[in-house]
C-alpha positions in Angstrom: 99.7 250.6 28.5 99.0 247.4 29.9 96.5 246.4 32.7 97.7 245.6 35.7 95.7 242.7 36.0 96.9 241.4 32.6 100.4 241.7 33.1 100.1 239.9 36.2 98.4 237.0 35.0 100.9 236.9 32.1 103.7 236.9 34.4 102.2 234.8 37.1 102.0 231.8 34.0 105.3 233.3 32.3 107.6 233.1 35.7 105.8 229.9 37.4 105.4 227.6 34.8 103.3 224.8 35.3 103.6 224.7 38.7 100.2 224.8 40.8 99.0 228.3 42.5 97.9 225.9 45.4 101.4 224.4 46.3 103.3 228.5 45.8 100.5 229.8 48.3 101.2 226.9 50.9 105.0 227.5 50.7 103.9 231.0 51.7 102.2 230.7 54.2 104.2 228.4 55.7 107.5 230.3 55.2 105.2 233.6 56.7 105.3 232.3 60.7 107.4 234.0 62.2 110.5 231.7 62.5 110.9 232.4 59.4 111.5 236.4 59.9 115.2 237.9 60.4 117.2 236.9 63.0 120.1 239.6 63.4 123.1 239.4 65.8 123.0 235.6 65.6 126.6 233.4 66.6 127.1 230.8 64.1 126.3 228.0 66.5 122.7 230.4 67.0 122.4 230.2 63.1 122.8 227.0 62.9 120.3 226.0 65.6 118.0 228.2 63.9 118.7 226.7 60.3 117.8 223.6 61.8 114.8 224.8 63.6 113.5 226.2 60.6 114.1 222.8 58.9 112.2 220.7 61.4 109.1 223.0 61.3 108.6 222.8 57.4 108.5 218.8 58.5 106.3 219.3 61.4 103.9 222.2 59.3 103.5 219.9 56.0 100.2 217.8 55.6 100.4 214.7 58.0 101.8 211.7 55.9 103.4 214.0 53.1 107.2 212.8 51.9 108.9 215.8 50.2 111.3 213.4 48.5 107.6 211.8 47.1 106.2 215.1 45.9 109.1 217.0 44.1 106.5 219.7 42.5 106.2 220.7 46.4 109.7 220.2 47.5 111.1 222.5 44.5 108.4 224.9 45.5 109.6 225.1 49.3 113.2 225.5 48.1 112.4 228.0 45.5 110.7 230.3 48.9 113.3 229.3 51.3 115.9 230.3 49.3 114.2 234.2 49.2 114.2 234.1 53.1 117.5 232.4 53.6 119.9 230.6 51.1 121.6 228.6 53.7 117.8 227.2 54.9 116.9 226.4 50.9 120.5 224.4 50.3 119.5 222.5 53.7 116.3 222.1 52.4 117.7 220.4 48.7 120.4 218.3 50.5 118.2 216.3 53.6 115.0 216.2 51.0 116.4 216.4 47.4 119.5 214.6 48.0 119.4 211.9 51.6 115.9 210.8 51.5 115.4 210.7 47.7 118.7 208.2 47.6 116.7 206.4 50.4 113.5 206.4 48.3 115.1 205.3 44.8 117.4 203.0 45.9 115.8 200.6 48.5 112.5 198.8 48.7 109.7 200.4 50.5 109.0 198.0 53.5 113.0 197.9 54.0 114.9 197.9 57.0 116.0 201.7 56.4 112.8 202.7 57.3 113.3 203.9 60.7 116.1 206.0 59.0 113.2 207.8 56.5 110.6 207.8 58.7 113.1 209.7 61.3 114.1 212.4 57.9 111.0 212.9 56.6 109.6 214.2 60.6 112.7 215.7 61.1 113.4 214.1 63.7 117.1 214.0 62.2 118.6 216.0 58.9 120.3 214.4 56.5 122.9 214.9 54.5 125.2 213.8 51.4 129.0 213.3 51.4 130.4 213.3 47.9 133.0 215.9 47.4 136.8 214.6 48.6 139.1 217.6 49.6 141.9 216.0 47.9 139.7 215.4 44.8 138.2 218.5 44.4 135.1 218.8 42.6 135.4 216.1 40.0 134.1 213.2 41.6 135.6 210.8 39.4 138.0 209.3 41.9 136.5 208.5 44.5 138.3 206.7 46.9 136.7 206.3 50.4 135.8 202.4 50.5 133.2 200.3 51.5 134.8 196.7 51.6 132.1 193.7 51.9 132.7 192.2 54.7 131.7 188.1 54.1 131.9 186.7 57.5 129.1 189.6 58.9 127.8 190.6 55.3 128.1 193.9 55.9 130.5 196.5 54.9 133.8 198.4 56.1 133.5 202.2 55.8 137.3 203.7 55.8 138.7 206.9 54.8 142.1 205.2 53.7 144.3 208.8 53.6 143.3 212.5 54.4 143.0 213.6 50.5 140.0 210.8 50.9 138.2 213.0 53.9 134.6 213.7 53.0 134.5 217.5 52.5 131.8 220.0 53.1 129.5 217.9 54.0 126.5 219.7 56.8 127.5 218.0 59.6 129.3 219.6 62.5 126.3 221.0 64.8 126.0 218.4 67.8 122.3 219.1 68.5 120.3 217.0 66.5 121.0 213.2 64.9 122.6 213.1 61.6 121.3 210.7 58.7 124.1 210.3 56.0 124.6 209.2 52.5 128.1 208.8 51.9 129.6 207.9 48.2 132.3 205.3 48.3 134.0 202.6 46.5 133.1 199.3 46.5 135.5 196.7 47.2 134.2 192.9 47.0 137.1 190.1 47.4 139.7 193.2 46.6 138.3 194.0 43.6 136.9 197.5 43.0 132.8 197.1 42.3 132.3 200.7 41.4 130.5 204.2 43.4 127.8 203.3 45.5 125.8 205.3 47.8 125.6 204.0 51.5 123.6 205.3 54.7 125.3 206.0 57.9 124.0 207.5 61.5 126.5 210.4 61.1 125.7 211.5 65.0 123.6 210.7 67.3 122.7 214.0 68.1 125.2 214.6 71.4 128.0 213.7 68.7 129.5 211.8 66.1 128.6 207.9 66.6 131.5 205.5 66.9 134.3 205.5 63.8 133.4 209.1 62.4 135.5 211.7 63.1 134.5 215.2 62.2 135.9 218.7 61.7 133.8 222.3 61.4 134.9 224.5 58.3 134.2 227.8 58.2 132.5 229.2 54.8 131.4 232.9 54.7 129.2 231.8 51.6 125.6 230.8 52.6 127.1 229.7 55.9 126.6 226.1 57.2 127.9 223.9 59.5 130.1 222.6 57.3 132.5 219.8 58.2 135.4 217.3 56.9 134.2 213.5 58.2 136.8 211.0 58.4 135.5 207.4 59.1 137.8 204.7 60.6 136.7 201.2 59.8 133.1 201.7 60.8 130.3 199.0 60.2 127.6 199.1 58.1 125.0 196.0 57.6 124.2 195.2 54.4 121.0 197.2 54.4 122.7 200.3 54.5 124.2 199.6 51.1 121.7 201.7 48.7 123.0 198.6 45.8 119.9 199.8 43.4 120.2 196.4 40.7 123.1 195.4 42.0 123.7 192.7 44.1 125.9 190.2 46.4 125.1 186.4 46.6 125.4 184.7 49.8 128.8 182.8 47.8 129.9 186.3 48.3 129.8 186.9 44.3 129.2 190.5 43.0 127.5 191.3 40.1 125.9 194.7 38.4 123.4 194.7 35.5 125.0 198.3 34.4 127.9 197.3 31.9 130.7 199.5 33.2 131.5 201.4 35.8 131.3 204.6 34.6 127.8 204.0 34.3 127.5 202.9 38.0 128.8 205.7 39.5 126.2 208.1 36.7 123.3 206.2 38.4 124.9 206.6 42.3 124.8 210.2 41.0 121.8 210.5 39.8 119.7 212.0 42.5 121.9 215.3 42.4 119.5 215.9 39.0 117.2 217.2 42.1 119.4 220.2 42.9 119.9 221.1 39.6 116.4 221.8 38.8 115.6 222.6 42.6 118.8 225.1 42.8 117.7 226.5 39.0 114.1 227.7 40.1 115.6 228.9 43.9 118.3 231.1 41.7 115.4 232.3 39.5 113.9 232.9 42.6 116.1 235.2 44.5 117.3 236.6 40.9 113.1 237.8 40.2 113.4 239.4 44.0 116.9 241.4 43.7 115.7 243.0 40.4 112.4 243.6 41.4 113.9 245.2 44.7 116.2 247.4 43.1 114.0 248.4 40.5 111.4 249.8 43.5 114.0 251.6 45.3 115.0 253.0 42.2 111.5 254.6 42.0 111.4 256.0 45.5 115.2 257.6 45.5 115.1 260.6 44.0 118.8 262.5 42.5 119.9 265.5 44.0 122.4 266.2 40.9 122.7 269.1 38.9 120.5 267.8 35.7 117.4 266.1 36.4 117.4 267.4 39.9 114.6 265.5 42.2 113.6 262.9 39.1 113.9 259.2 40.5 117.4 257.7 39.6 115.6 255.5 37.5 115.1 258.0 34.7 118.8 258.0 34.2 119.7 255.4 31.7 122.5 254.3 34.0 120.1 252.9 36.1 116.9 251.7 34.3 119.2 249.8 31.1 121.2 247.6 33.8 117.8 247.0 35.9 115.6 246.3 33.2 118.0 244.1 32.2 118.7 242.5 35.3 114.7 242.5 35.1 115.4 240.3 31.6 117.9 237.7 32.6 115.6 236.6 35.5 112.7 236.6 33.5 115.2 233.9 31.1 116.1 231.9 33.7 112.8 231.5 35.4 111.7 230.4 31.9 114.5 227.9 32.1 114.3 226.9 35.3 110.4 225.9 34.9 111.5 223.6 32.1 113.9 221.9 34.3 111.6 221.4 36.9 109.2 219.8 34.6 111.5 217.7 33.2 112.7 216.4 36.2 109.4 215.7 37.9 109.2 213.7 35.2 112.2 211.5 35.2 111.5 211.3 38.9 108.0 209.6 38.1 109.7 207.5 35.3 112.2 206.2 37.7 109.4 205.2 40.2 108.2 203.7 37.8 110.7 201.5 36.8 112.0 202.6 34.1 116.0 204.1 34.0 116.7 206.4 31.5 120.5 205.9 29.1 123.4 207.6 29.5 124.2 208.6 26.1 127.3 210.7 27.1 129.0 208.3 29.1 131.9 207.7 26.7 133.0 211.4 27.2 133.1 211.6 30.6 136.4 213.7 31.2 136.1 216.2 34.0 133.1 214.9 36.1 130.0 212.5 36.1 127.5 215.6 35.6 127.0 216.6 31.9 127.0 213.2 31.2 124.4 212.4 33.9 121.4 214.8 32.3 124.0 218.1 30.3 120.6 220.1 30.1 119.5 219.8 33.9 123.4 220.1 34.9 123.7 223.0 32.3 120.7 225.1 33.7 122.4 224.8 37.0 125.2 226.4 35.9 123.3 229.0 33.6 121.0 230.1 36.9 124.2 230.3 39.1 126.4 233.0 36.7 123.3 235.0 36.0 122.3 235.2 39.6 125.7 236.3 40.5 125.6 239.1 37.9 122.4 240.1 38.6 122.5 240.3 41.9 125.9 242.0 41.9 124.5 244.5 39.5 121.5 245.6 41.4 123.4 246.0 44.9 125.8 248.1 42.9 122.8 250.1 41.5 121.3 251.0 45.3 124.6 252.4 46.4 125.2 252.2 49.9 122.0 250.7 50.7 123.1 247.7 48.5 125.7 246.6 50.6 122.9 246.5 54.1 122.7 243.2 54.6 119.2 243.5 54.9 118.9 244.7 51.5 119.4 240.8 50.7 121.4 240.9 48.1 124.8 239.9 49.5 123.4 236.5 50.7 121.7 236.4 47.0 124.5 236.1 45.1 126.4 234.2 47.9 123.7 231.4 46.7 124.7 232.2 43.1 128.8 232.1 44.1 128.0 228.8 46.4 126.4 226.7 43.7 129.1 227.6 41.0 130.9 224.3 43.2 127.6 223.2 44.4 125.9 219.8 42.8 129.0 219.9 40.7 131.7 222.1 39.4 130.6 224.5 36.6 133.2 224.6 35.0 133.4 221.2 34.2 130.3 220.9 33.3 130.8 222.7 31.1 133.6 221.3 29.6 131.8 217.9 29.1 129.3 219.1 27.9 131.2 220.9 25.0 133.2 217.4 24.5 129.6 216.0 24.2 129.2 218.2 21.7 132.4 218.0 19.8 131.6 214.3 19.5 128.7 214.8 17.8 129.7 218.0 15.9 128.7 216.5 12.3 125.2 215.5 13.7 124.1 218.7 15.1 121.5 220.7 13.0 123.0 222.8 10.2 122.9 226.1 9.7 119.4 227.2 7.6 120.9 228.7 4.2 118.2 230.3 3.5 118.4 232.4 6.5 120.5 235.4 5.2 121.3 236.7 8.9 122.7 240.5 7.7 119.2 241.2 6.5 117.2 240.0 9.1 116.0 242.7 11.8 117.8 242.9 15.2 114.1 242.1 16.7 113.5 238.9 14.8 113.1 235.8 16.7 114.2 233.9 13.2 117.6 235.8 13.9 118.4 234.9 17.9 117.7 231.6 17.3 119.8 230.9 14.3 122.5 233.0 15.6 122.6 230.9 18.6 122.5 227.8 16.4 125.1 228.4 14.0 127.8 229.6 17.3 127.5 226.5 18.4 127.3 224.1 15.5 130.7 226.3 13.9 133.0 225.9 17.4 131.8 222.3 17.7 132.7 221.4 14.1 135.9 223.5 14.5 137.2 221.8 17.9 136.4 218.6 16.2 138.7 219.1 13.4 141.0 221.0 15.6 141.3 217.4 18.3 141.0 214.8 15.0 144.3 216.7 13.4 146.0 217.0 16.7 149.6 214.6 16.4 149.0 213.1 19.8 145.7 210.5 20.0 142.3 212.5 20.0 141.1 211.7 23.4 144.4 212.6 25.1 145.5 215.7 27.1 147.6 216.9 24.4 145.0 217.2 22.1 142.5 218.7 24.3 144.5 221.5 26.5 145.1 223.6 23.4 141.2 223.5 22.9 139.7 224.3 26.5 139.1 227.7 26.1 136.9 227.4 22.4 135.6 224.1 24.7 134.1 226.3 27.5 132.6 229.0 25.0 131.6 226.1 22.8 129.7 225.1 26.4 128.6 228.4 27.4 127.1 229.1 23.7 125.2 226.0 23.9 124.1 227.5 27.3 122.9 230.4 26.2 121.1 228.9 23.6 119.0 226.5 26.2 118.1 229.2 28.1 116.7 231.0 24.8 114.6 228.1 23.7 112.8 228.0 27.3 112.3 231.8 27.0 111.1 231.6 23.2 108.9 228.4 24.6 107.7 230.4 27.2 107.0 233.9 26.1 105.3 232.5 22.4 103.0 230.1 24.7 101.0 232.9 26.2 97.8 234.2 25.2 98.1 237.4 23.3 97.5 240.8 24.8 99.3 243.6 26.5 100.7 241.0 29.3 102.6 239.5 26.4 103.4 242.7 24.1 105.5 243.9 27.6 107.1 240.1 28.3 108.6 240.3 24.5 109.9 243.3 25.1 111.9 242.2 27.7 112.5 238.6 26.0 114.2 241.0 23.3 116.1 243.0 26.1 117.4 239.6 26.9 118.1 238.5 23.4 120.0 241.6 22.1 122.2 241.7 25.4 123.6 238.1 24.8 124.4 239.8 20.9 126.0 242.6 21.9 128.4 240.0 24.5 129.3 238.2 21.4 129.1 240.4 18.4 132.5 240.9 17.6 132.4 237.0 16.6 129.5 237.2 14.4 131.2 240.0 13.1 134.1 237.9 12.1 131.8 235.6 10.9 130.1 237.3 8.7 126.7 236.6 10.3 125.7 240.1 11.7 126.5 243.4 9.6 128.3 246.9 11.4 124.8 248.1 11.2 123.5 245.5 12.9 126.1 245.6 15.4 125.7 249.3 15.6 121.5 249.4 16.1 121.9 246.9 19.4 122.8 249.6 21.9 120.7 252.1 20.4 117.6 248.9 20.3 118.5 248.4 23.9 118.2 252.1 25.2 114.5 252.6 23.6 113.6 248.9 24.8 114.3 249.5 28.2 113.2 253.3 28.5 109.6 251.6 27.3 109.3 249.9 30.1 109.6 252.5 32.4 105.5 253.1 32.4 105.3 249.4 33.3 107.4 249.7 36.3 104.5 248.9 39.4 103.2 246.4 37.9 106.6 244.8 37.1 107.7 244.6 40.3 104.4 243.6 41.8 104.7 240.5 39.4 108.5 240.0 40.1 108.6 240.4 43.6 105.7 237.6 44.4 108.1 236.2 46.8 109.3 239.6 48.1 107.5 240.1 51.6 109.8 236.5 52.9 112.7 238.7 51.9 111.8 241.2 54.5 113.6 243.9 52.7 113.7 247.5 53.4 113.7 247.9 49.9 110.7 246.5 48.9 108.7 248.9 51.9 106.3 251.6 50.2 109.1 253.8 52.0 112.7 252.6 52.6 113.8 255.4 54.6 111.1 254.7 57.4 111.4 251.2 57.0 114.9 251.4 57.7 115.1 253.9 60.0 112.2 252.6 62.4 112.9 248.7 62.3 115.5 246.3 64.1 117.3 246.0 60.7 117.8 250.4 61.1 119.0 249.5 65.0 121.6 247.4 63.5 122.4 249.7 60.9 123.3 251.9 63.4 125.4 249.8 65.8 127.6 248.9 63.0 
């Protein structure tokens, strides 16, 4: 059996990544004053106020002179930990730092005249926010059409909503007690000709309400609750400093011109800082995912069955229990692999960027569905990958504490809210996914081929050489075959007649090439430690994770030849002896997994749930309910 303090230090590289010890422990302890404790029997408006609070003292409580939007490693760390003591607090968080003051930062010069607008964000002083989505649009952000027409006789610009499909839509905006900083997505019109999608920067509210020309409406969303709004702007002003124009510019003969070649690739690069919340949203899902598991997995210890076999054992003996939580245990382990990667690779597109440099768009020319995939498919794609495994793990653990899983101070409700929010959140899933499969199809005869000397039906269900060229050939085979599939179509190859029939081998294509992303982190992750018991137990459940995505797909490697009946037949039986292994290793599991746990404030987590939620406010409202 392993040591404790091996498997800890395995787990403390293998769920963290390269992310300092220094900047997790300050997130901590900022996130353990007691602001940051439950609140119960709150009124939205109270919530709100409270969200808001909580925002201003992360500002306030952050070493004098630091800029979030300057030091990503510590802003995804602080919305990583927010999001385990409150989802709604961590997507705050991502919008006013990862999204309104980055624009600020990457898009204007440092001595500018927005400075009184970022120095008032980064104090909080004000919260910013980002209007994108349309609610006539939905989420594909590819038509745009609020307008920002140059005005030449003040050089400055015309904000209008010019119909009520172009209203701004969930955007955080409707509480009235604190100024509102904007960036707000629009089209450009110069001399009535349409420029592109530019970002532009608007004082939203002064604080008492919303300042002259916007117009503003609370929605209601029982999902990580905000205060949501439609904004509607009426021919409001803007000087020409509040135009984030990057390269772009406007001579004083009123005479636009753009360096980027197209369009398409202006609105990618008026898009770009939403890479922030999909590697900042990634490591808060693997975040909450690590805590739900590791929660369910404790309680599982303490509750003890009163059934007729196996009377007084704890329910996690049963296989019913520890195979889905060990599992659940798996998948979070996978996606904190993956969301480290993203993180890393953003901090370092971020300091490219400031840098000067602008990295391609190389998927432009299949931009369909939405300017995501083609903005960065990997850092979009482990969005989506961290969202639908969050949802199904945290839906499978509340399910596997009975009753208790439905408290919501058990957590996981407002878990997999997080998980449900962001399958719209920083960009639609679904089509994502979808470009990111026509990205693929484009390039099916370029993607590496199948190894032929890799005879699949004889290699061992526990072989790394098998996942990963599994994985491969799924989605080199559906590209190739949509390819052929769009190219013999009658109607042209890029049109919707050719493409509808092919949407749903399109989305598995996407989802396959998912899957495999998330493996390669893992593989990455779990080879790159030092080798010991720490290790030995974090292949076993890189294995769990492996053979469960199999058995999800097996009856198409059956068809394809690539796995054997036997093969198919040994993965459940794999599964059960994999998981009932780790059953020794349980402590020390969810000692490494629940790192995050005491900002959760969960019952479940307590050395003994029935006290804890019988003696606590969280038992008083329990009761009153």
């Amino acid at each position: 059996m392993a040591s404790s303090r091996a498997l800890h230090q395995s787990f403390d590289t293998l769920l963290n990544g390269e992310m300092s010890a220094a900047v997790r422990e300050e997130a901590t302890r900022l996130l353990s004053d007691e602001l940051f404790h439950p609140h119960t029997n709150l009124t939205e408006d109270e919530q709100y106020r409270l969200n808001i609070r909580r925002l201003q003292r992360i500002s306030e409580s952050l070493p004098e002179g630091i800029n979030l939007a300057r030091d990503p490693e510590r802003l995804f760390a602080l919305v990583a930990a927010t999001a385990v003591v409150d989802p709604s607090l961590s997507v705050a968080m991502m919008i006013h730092h990862g999204l309104c003051l980055s624009f600020l930062e990457d898009f204007t010069d440092p001595a500018d005249q927005l400075r009184p607008f970022k120095d008032a964000l980064v104090s909080g002083k004000a919260v910013g926010s980002f209007l994108i989505t349309e609610i006539g649009r939905g989420n594909s952000q590819l038509e745009v059409q609020t307008e920002a027409s140059y005005d030449s006789e003040t050089n400055g610009f015309i904000l209008n909503t010019p119909n009520p499909g172009a209203q701004k839509f969930m955007g955080n905006i409707g509480f009235r007690g604190v100024p509102r900083i904007a960036v707000v997505t629009a089209r450009l019109v110069v001399a009535g000709k349409d420029r592109g999608v530019f970002p532009f920067v608007i004082q939203i509210s002064d604080g008492q309400g919303p300042t002259p020309g916007v117009q503003s409406t609370i929605v209601r969303s029982a999902v990580v609750p905000m205060d949501y709004s439609l904004a509607r702007f009426d021919r409001v002003w803007l000087p020409r400093a509040n135009w984030l124009s990057d390269d772009a510019s406007i001579d004083d003969e009123g005479n636009f011109s753009d360096p980027l070649e197209n369009r398409d690739k202006r609105l990618l690069r008026s898009v770009s800082a939403v890479q922030n919340v999909w590697a900042g949203m990634s490591g808060a899902l693997a975040s909450v995912s690590r805590v739900a598991a590791a929660s369910a997995l404790h309680f599982s210890t303490q509750r003890s069955t009163t059934a007729r076999i196996g009377t007084a054992l704890p329910v996690l003996e049963y296989t019913t229990q520890h195979r889905p939580l060990f599992g659940c245990l798996a998948d979070a382990m996978a996606i904190s692999c993956l969301a480290n990667t993203s993180r890393s690779a953003r901090i370092e597109l971020i300091e490219a960027w400031r840098r000067g440099e602008r990295a391609s768009s190389p998927g432009v020319n299949t931009m369909t569905w939405g300017p995501w995939a083609p903005a960065n498919s990997k850092l979009a794609m482990a969005k989506v990958m961290t969202a639908w495994t969050t949802e199904r793990i945290t839906a499978e653990c509340r399910l596997r504490c009975g009753a208790l899983g439905a408290l919501k101070a058990s957590r996981y409700l407002d878990y997999q809210g997080l998980g449900h929010m962001l399958n719209a959140g920083g960009g639609d899933n679904l089509l994502i996914v979808l470009d990111t499969a026509r990205d693929l199809v484009a390039q099916a005869f370029e993607l590496p081929a199948p190894d032929p000397s890799l005879h699949t039906q004889k290699l061992a269900l526990t072989d790394k050489a098998l996942w990963r060229e599994l994985q491969r050939r799924r989605v080199f085979f559906l590209a190739q075959r949509i390819a052929e599939a769009v190219a013999q179509a009658p109607a042209d190859k890029d049109s919707f007649d050719a493409w509808n029939p092919q949407l749903m081998k399109a989305r598995e294509l996407g989802e396959a090439y998912g899957h495999s992303l998330v493996l390669d982190s893992t593989l990455t992750a779990v080879d790159g430690l030092p080798r010991g018991d720490g290790a030995h137990v974090a292949e076993k459940l890189c294995t769990i994770f492996a053979l469960q995505q199999l058995a999800k797909d097996a009856a198409w490697y059956l068809c394809e030849g690539l796995l054997s009946v036997k093969q198919v037949r040994q993965i459940e039986p794999t599964l059960d002896e994999l998981t009932h292994s780790l059953i020794p290793y349980t402590a020390d599991l969810v000692e490494a997994f629940a790192a995050d746990g005491p900002l959760a404030h969960s019952p479940l987590l307590a050395d003994d749930y029935v006290h804890a939620i019988s003696t606590t406010e969280i038992g008083a409202d329990v009761e009153s309910s």
